[in-house]
C-alpha positions in Angstrom: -67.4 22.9 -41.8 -64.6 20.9 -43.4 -65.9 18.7 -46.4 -63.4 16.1 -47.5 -63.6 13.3 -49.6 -61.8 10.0 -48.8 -61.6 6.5 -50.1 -62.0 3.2 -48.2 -58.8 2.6 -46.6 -57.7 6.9 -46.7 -57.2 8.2 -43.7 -57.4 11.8 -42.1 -55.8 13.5 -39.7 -56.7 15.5 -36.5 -54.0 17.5 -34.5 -51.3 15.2 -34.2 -53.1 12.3 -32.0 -55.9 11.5 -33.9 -56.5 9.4 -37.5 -59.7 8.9 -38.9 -59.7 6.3 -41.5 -62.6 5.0 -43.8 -62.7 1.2 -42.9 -66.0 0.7 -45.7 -68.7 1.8 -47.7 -71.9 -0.2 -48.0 -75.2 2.0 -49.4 -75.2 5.1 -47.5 -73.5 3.9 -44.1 -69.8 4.2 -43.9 -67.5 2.3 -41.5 -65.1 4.7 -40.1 -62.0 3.8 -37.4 -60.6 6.4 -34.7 -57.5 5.9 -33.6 -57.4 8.1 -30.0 -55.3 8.4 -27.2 -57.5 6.9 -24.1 -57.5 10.6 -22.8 -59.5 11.6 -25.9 -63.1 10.7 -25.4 -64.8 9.3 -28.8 -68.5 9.1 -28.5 -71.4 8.6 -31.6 -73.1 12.4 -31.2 -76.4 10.3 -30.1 -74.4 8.7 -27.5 -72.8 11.9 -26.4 -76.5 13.7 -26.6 -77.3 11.0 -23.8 -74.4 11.7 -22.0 -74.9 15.2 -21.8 -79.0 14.7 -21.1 -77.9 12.4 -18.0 -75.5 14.9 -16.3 -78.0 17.7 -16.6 -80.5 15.9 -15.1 -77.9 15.0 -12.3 -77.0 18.6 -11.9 -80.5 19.6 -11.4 -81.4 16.9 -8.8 -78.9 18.5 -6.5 
């Protein structure tokens, strides 16, 4: 795992299509803006746990 320290407002970079940038910094959540092509899917890892769950469940009813 990468570990990188960034500043509200810093940005990082992911290939050359993708910029994560720190938007804010309030206790211990931080605000954080991806900037994707549409054909890059951007999901919170809960969300994308769902997802997954759902599709499996679909896969097995057939």
């Amino acid at each position: 795992m990468l570990i990188l320290t960034r500043r509200v407002g810093e940005s990082l970079m992911i290939g050359d299509d993708v910029t994560i940038t720190v938007l804010g910094v309030k206790g211990n959540q931080v605000r954080i803006g991806v900037n994707a092509p549409k054909e890059v899917a951007v999901h919170r890892e809960e969300i994308l746990n769902r997802i997954e769950e759902a599709a499996a469940g679909e896969a097995e009813e057939e």
